[in-house]
C-alpha positions as CSV (number, residue, x, y, z in Angstrom):
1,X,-5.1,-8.3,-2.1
2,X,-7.7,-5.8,-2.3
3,X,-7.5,-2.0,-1.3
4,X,-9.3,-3.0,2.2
5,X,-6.6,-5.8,2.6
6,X,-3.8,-3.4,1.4
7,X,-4.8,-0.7,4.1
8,X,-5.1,-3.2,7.0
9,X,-1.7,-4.7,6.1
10,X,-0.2,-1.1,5.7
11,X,-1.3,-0.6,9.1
12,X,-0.2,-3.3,10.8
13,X,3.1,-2.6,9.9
14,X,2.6,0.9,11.4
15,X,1.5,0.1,14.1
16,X,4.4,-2.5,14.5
17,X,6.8,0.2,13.8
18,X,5.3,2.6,16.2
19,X,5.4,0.0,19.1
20,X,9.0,-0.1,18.2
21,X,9.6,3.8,18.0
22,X,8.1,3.5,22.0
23,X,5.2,5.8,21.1
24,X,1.7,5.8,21.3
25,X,-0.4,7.5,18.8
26,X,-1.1,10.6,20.3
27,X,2.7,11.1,20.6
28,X,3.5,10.4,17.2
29,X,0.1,12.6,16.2
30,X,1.8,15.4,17.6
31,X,4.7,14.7,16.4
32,X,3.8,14.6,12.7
33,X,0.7,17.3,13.3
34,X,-1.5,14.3,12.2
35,X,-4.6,14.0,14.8
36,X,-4.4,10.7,16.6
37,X,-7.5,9.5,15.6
38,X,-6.7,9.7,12.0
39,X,-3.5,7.5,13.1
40,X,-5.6,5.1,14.8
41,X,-8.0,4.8,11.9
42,X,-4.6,4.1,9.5
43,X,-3.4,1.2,11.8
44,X,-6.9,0.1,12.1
45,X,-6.7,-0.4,7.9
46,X,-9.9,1.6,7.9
47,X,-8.1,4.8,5.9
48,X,-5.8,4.4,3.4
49,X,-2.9,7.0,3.9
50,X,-1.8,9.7,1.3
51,X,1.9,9.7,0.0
52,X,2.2,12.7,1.7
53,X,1.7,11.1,5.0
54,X,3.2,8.1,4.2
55,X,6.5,10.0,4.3
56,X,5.7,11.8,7.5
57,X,4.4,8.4,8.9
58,X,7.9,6.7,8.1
59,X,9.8,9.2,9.5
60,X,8.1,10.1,13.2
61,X,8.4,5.9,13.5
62,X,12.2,5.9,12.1
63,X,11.5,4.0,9.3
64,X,12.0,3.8,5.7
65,X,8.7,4.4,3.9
66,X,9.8,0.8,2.2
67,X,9.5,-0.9,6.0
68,X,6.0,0.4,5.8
69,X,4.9,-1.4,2.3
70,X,6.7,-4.1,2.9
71,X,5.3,-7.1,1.4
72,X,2.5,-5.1,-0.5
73,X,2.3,-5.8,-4.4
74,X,0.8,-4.8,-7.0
75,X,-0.4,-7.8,-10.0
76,X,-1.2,-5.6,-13.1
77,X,-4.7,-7.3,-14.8
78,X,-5.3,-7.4,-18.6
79,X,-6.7,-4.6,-20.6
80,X,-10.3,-5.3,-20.3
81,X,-10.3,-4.7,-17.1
82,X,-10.0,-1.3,-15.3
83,X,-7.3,-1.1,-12.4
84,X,-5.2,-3.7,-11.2
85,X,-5.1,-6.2,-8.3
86,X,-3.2,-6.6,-5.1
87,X,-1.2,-9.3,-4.3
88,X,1.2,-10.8,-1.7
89,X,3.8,-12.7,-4.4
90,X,4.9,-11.9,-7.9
91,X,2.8,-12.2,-10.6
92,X,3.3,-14.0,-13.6
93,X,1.5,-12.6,-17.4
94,X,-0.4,-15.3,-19.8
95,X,1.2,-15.1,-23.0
96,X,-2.2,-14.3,-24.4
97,X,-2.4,-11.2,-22.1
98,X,0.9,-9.5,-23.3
99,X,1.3,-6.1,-24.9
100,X,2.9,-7.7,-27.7
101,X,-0.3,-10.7,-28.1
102,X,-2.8,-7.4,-27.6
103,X,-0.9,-5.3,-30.3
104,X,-1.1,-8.6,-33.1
105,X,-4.7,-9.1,-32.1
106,X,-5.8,-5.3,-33.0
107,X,-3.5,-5.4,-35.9
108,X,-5.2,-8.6,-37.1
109,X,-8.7,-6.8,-37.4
């Protein structure tokens, strides 16, 4: 899942959670002193949401922050590549691409 994929998902499960709580997003906006447009671009997956406000966002919809990254994962890629990816299952590691294979590779040079 990529980081556009991530924030949309993140945000549908806020705005689940807020339609639960019985609030719209200027309530919870004022609740949390967030402005609810920056809410509204969080649900929308168009902003990706700081820790921070993760933790505020979690608690003015009485939720863990866990309900709120539900089903989000992270697949770590090899070392030639920078970052990771994003994923909706598990992932599994080629035995070429361990750090055990990488270590007997550079101590083979």
């Amino acid at each position: 899942m990529d980081s556009s994929r991530l924030a949309e998902h993140f945000g549908r499960q806020l705005w689940h959670r807020r339609r639960l709580a019985c609030l719209t997003q200027e309530e919870l906006g004022r609740l949390l002193d967030v402005h609810r447009t920056e809410i509204g671009l969080i649900e929308r997956g168009l902003r990706v949401p700081r820790l921070d406000t993760i933790l505020k966002l979690s608690a003015g919809v009485e939720a863990s922050p866990c309900d709120l990254i539900s089903g989000l994962r992270w697949r770590p890629g090899s070392h030639a590549r920078v970052g990771g990816n994003y994923a909706d299952s598990g992932s599994r590691l080629d035995a070429a691409n361990t750090p055990a294979a990488n270590r007997k590779r550079v101590g083979a040079q």
